[in-house]
N, CA, C and O atoms as a GROMACS GRO file, in nm:
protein
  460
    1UNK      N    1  -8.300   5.120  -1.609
    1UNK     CA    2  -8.287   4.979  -1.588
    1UNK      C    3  -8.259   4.913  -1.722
    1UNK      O    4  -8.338   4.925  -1.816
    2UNK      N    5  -8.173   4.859  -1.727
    2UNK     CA    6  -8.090   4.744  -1.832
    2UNK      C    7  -8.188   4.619  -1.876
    2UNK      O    8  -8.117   4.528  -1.834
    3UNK      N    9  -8.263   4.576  -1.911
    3UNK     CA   10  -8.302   4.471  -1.975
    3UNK      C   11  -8.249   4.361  -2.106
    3UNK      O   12  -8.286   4.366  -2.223
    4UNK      N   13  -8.175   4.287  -2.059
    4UNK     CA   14  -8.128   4.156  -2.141
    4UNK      C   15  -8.218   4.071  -2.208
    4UNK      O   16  -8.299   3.996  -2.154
    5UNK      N   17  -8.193   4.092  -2.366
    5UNK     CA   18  -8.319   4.005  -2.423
    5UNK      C   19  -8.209   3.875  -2.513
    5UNK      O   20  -8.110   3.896  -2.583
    6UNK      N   21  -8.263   3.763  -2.481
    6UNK     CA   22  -8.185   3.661  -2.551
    6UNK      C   23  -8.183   3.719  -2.733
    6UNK      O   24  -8.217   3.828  -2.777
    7UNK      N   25  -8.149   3.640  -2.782
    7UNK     CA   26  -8.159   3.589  -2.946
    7UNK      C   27  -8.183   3.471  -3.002
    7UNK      O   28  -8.239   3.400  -2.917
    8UNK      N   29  -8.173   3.428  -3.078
    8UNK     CA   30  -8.242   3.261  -3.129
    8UNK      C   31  -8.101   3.265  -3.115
    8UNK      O   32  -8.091   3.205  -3.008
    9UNK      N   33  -8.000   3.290  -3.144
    9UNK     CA   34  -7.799   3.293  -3.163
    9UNK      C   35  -7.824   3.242  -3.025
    9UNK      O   36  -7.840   3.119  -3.024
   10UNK      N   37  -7.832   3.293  -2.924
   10UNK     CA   38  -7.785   3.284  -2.770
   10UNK      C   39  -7.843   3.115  -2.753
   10UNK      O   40  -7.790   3.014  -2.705
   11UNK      N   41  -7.917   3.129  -2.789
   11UNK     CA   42  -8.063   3.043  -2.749
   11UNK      C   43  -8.008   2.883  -2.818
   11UNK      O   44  -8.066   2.783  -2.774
   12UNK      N   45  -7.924   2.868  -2.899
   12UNK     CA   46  -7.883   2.760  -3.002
   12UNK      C   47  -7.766   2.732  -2.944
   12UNK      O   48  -7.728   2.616  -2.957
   13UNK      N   49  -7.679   2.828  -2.868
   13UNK     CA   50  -7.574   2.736  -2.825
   13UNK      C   51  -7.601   2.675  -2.668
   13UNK      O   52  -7.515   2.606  -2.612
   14UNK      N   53  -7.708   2.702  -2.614
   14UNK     CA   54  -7.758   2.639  -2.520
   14UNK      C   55  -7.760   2.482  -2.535
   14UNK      O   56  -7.831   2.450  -2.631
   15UNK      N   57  -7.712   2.389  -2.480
   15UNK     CA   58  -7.784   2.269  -2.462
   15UNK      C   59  -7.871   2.249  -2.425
   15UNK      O   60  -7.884   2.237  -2.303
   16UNK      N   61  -7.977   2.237  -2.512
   16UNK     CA   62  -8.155   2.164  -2.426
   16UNK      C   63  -8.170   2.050  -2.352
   16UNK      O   64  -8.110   1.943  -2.363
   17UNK      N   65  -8.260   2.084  -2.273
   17UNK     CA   66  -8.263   1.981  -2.159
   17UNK      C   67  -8.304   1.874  -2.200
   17UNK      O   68  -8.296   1.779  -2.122
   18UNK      N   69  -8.350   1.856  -2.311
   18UNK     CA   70  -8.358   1.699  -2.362
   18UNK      C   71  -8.204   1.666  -2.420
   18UNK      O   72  -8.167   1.551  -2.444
   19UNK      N   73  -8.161   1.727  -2.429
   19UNK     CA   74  -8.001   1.663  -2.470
   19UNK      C   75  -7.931   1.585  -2.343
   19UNK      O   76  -7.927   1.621  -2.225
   20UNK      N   77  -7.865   1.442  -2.419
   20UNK     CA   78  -7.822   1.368  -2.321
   20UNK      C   79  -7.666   1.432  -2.232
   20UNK      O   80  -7.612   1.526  -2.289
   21UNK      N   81  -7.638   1.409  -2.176
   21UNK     CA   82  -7.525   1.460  -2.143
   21UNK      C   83  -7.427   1.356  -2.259
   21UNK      O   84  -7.464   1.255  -2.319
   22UNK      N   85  -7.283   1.429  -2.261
   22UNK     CA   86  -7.186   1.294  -2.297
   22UNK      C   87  -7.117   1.210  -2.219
   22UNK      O   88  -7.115   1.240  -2.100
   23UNK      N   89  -7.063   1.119  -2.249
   23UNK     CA   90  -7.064   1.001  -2.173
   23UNK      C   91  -7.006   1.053  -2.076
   23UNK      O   92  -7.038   1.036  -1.958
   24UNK      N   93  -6.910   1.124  -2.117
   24UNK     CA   94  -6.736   1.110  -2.024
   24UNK      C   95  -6.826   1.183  -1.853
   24UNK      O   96  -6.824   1.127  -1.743
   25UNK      N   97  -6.911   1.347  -1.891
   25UNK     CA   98  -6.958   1.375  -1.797
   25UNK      C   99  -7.056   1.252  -1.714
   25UNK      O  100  -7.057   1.237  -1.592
   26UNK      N  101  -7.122   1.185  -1.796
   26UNK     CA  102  -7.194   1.087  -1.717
   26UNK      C  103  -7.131   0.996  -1.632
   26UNK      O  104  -7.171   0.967  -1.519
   27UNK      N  105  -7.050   0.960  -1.676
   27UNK     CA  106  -6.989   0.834  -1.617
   27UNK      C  107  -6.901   0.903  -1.445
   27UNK      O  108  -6.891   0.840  -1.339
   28UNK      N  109  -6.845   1.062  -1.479
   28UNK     CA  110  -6.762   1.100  -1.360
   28UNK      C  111  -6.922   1.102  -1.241
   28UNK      O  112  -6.925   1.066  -1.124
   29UNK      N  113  -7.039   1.159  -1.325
   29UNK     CA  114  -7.122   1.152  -1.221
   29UNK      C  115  -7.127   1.035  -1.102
   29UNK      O  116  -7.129   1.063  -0.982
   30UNK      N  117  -7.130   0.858  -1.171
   30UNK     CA  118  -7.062   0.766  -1.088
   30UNK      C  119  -6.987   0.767  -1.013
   30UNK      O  120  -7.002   0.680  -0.927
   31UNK      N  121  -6.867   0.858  -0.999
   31UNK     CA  122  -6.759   0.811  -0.986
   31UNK      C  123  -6.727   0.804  -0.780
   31UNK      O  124  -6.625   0.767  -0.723
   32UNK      N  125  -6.806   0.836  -0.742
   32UNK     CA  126  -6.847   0.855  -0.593
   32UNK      C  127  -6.865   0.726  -0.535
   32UNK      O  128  -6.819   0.686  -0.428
   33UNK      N  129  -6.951   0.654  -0.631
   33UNK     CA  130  -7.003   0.538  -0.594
   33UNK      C  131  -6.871   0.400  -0.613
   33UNK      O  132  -6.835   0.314  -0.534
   34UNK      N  133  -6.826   0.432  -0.759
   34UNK     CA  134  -6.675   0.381  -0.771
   34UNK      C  135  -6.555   0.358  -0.655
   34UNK      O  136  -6.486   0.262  -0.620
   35UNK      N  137  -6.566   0.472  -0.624
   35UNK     CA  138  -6.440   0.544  -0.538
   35UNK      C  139  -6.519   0.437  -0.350
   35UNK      O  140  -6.450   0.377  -0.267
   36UNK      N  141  -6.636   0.451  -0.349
   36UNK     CA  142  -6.700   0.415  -0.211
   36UNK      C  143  -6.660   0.257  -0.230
   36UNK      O  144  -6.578   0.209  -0.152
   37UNK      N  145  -6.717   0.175  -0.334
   37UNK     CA  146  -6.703   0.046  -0.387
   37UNK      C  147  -6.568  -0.025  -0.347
   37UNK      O  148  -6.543  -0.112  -0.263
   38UNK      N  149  -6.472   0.063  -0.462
   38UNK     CA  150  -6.325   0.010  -0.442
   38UNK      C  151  -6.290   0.017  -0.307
   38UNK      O  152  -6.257  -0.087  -0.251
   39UNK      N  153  -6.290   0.102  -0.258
   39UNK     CA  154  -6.249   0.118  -0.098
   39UNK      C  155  -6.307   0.041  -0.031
   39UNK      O  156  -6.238   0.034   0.070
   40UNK      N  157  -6.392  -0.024  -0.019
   40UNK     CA  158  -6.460  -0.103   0.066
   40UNK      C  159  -6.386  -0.310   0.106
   40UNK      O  160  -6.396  -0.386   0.010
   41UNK      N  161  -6.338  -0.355   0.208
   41UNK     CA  162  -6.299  -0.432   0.225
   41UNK      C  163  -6.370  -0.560   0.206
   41UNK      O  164  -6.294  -0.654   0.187
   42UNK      N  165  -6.508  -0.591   0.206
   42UNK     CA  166  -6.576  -0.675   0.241
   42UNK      C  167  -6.656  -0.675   0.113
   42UNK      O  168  -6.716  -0.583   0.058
   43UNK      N  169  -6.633  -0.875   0.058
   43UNK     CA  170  -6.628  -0.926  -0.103
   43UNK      C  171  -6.822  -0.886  -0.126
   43UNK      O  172  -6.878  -0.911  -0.232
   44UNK      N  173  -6.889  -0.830  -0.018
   44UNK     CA  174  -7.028  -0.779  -0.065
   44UNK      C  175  -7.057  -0.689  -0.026
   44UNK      O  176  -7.019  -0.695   0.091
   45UNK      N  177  -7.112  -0.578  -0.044
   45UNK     CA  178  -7.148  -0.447  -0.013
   45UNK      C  179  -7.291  -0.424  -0.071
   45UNK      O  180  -7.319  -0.438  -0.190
   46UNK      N  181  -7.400  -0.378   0.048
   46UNK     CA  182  -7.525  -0.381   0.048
   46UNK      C  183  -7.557  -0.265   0.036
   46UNK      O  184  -7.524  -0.209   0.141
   47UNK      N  185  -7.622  -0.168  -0.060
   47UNK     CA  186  -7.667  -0.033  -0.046
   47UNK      C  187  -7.818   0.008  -0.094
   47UNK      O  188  -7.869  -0.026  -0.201
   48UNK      N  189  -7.873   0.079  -0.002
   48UNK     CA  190  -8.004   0.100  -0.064
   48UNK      C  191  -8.006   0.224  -0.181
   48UNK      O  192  -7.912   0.299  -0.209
   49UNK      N  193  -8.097   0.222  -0.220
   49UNK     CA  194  -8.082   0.303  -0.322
   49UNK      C  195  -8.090   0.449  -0.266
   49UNK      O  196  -8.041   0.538  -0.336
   50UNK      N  197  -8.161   0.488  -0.121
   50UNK     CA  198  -8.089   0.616  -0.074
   50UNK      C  199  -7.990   0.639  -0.073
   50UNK      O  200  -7.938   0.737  -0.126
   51UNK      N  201  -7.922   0.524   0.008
   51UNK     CA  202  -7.768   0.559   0.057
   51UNK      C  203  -7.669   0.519  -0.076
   51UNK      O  204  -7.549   0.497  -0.060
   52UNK      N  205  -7.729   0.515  -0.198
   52UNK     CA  206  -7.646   0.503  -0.364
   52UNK      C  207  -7.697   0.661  -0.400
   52UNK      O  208  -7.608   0.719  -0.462
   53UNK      N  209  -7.805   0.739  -0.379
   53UNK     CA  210  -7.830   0.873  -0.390
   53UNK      C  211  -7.743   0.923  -0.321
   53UNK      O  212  -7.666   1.006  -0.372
   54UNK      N  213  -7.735   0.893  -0.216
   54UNK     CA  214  -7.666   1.026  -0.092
   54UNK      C  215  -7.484   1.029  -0.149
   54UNK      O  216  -7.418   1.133  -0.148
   55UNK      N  217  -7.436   0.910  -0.191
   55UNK     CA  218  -7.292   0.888  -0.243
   55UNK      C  219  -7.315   0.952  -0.361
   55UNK      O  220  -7.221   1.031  -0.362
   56UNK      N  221  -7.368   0.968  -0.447
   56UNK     CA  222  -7.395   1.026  -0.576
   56UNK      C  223  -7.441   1.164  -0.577
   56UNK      O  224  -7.406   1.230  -0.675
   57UNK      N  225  -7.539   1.244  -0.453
   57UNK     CA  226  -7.533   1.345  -0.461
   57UNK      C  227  -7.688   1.368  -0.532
   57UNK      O  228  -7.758   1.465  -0.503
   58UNK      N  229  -7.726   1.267  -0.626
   58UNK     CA  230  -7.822   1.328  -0.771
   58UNK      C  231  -7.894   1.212  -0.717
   58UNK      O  232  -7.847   1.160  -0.615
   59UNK      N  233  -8.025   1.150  -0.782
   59UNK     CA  234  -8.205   1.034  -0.769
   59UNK      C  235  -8.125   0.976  -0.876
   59UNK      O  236  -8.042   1.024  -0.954
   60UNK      N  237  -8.169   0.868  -0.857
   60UNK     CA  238  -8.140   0.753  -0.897
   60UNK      C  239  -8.238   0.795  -1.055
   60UNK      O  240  -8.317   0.889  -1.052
   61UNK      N  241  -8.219   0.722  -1.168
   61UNK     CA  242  -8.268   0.735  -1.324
   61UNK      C  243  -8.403   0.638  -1.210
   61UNK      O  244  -8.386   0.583  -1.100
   62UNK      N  245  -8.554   0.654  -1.313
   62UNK     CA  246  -8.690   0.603  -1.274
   62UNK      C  247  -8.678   0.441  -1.267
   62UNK      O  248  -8.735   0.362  -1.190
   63UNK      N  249  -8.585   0.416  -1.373
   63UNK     CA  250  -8.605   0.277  -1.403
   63UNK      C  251  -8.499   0.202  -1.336
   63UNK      O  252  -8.505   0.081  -1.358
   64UNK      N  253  -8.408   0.237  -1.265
   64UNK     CA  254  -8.393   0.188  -1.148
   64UNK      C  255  -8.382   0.118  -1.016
   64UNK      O  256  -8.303   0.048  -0.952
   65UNK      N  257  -8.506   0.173  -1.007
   65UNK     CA  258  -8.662   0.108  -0.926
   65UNK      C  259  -8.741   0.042  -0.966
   65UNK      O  260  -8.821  -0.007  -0.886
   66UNK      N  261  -8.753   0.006  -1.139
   66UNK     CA  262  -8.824  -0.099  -1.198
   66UNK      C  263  -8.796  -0.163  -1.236
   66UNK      O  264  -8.852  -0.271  -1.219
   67UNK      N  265  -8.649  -0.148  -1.347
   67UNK     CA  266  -8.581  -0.254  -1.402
   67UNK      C  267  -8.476  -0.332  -1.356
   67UNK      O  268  -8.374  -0.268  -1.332
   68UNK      N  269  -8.469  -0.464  -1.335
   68UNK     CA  270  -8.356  -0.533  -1.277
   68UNK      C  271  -8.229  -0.509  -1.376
   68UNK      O  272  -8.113  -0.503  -1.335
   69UNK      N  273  -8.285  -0.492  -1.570
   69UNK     CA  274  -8.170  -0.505  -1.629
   69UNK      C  275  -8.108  -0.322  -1.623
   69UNK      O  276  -8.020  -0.287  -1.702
   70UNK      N  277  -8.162  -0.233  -1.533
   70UNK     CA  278  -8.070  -0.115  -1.526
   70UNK      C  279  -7.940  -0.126  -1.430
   70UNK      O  280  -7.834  -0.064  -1.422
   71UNK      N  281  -7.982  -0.204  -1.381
   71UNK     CA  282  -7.866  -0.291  -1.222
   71UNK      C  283  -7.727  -0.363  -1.330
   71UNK      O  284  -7.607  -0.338  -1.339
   72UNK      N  285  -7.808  -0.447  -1.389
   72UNK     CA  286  -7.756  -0.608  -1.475
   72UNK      C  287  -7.711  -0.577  -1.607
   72UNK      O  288  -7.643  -0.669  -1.652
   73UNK      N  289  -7.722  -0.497  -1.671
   73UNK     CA  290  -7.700  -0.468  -1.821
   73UNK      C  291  -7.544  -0.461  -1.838
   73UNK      O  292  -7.454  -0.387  -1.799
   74UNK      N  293  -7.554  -0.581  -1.920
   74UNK     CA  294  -7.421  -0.639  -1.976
   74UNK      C  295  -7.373  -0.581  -2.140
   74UNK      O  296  -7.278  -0.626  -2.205
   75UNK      N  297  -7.445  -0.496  -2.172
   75UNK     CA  298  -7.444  -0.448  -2.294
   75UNK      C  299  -7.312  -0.426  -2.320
   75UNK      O  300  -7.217  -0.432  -2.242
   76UNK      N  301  -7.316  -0.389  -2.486
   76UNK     CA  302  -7.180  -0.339  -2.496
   76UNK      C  303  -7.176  -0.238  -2.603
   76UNK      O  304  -7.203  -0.266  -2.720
   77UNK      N  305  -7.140  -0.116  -2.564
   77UNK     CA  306  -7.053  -0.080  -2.478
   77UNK      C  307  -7.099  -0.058  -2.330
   77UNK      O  308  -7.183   0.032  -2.327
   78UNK      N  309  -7.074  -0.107  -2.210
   78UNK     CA  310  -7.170  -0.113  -2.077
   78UNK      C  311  -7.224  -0.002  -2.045
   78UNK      O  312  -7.155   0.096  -2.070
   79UNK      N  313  -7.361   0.023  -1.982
   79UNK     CA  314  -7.445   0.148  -1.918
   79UNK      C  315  -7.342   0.242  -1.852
   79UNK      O  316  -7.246   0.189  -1.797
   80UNK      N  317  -7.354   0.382  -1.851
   80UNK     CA  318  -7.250   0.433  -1.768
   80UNK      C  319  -7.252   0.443  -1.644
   80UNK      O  320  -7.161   0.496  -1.580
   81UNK      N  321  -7.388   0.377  -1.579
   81UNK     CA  322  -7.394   0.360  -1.458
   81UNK      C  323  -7.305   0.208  -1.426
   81UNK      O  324  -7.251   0.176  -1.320
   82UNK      N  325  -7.309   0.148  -1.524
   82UNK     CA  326  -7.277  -0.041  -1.454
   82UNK      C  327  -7.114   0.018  -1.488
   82UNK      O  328  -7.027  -0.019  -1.409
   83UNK      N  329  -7.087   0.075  -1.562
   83UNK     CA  330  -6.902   0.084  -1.560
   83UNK      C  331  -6.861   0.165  -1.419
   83UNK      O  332  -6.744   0.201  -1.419
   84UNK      N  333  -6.928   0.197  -1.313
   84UNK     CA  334  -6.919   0.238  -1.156
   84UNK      C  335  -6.836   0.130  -1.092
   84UNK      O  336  -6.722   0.120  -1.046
   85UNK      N  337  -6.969   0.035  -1.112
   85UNK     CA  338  -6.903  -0.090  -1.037
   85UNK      C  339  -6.878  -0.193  -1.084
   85UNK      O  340  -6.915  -0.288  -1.015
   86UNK      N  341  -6.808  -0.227  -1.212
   86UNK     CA  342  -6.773  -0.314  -1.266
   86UNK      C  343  -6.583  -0.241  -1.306
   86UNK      O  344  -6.480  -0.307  -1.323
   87UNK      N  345  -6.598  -0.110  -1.308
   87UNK     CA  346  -6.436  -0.064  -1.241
   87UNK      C  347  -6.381  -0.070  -1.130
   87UNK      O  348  -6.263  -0.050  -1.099
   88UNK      N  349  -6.494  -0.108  -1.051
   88UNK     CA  350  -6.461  -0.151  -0.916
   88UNK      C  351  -6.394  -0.305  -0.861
   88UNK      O  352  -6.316  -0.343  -0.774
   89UNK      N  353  -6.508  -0.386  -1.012
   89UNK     CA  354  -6.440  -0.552  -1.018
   89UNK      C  355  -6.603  -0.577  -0.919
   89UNK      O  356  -6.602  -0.686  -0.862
   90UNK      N  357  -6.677  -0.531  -0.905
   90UNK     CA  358  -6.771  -0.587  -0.813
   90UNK      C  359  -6.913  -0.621  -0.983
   90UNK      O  360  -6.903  -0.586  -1.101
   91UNK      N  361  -7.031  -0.706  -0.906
   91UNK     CA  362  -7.090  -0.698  -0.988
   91UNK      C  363  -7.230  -0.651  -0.908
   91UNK      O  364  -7.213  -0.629  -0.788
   92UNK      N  365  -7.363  -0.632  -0.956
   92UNK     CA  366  -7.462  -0.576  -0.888
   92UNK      C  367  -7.600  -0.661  -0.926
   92UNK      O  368  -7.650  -0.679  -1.036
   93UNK      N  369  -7.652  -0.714  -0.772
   93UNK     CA  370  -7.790  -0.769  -0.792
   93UNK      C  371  -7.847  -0.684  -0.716
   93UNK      O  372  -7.803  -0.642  -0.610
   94UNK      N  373  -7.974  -0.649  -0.784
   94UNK     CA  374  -8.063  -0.553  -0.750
   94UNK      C  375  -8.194  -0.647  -0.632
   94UNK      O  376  -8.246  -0.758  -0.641
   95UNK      N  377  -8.203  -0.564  -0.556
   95UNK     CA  378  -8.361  -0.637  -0.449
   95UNK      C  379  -8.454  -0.506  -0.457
   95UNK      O  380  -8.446  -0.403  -0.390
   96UNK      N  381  -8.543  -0.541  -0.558
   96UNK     CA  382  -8.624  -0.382  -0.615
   96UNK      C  383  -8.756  -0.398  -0.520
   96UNK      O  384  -8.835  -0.305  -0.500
   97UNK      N  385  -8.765  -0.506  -0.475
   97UNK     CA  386  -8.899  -0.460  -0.346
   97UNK      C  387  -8.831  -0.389  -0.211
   97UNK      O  388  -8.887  -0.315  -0.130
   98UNK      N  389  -8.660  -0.446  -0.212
   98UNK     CA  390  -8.652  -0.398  -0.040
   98UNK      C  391  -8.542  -0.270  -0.115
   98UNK      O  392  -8.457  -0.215  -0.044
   99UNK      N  393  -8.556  -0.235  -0.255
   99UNK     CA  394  -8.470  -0.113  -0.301
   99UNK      C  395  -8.392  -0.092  -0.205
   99UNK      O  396  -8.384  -0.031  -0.098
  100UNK      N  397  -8.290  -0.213  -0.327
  100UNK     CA  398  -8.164  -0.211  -0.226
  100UNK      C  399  -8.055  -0.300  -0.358
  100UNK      O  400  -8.109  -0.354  -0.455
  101UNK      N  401  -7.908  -0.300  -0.340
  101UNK     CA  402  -7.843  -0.322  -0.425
  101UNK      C  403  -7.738  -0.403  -0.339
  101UNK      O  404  -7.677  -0.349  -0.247
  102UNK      N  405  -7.715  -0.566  -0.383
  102UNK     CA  406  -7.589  -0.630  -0.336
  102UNK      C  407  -7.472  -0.590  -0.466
  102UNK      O  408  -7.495  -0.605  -0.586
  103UNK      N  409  -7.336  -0.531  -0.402
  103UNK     CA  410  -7.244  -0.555  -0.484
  103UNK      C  411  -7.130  -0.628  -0.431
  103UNK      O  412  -7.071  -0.614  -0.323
  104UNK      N  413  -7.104  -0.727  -0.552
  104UNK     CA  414  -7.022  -0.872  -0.453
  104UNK      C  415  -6.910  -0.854  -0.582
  104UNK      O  416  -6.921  -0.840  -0.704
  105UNK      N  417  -6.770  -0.864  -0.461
  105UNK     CA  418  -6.664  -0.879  -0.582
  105UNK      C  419  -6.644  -0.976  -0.634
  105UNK      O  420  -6.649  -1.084  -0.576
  106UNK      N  421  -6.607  -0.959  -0.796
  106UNK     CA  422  -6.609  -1.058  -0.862
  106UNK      C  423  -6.486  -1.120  -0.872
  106UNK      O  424  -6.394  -1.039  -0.871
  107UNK      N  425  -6.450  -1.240  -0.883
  107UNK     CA  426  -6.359  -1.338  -0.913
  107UNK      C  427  -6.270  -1.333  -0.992
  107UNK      O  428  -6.313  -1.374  -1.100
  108UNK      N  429  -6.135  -1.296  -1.000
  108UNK     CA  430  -6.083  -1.265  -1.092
  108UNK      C  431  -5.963  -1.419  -1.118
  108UNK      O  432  -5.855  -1.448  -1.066
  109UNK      N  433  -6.048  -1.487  -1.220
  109UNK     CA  434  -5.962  -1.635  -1.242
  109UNK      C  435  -5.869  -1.595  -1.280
  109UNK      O  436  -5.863  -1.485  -1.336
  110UNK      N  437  -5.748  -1.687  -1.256
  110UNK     CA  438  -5.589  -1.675  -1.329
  110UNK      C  439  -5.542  -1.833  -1.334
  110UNK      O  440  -5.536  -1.920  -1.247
  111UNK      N  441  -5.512  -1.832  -1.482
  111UNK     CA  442  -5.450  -1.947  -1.510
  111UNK      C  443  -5.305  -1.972  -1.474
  111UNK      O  444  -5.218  -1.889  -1.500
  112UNK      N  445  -5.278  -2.093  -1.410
  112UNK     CA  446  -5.127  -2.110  -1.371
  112UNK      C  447  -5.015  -2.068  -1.503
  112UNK      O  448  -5.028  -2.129  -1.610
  113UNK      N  449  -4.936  -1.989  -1.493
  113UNK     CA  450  -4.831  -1.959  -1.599
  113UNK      C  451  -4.748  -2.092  -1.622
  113UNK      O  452  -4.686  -2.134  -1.525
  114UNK      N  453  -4.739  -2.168  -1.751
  114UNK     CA  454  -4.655  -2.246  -1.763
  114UNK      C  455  -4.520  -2.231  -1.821
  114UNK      O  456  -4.508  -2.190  -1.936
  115UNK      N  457  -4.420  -2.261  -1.749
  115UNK     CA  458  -4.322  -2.229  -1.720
  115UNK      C  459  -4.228  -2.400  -1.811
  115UNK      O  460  -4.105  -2.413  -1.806
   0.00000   0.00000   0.00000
């Protein structure tokens, strides 16, 4: 019988599980929810945070469920969760007692071209 023993070598090109992912993978993780968003006809779309799991596949991050600004974060460069649905053109208010998410499309002003 064959027995495989690592090395500290093997062991270093591992990514540890405290390592963040990079963005680009993070953000395709969204991209379910994107793709559900855009497609959707109607200027509000109501989802609980199961049925934002079940489109995603993966649990929602902890804070989530606690923080309104994980929904709302306007930061910059934006969360890679809020660039989901803000590529969508929608924006997201969170209802963290009935854990649940309105996304309402946003307004896209245009100034008359003067001619």
């Amino acid at each position: 019988m064959t027995r495989l023993v690592s090395t500290a070598a093997d062991q270093s090109e591992r990514p540890s599980a405290a390592e963040p992912l990079p963005a680009q993978v993070q953000i395709f993780a969204y991209r379910p929810l994107l793709k559900y968003l855009d497609q959707r006809f109607a200027d509000t779309v109501v989802l609980t945070f199961t049925q934002i799991e079940d489109l995603l596949g993966f649990a929602l991050a902890a804070e989530a469920s606690m923080q309104e600004t994980w929904w709302t974060d306007g930061g910059e460069p934006p969360s890679v969760q809020s660039a989901a649905w803000t590529k969508a053109q929608r924006s997201a208010v969170p209802n963290l007692r009935a854990r649940s998410v309105a996304f309402s499309r946003v307004v896209v002003s245009r100034t008359p071209s003067r001619t």
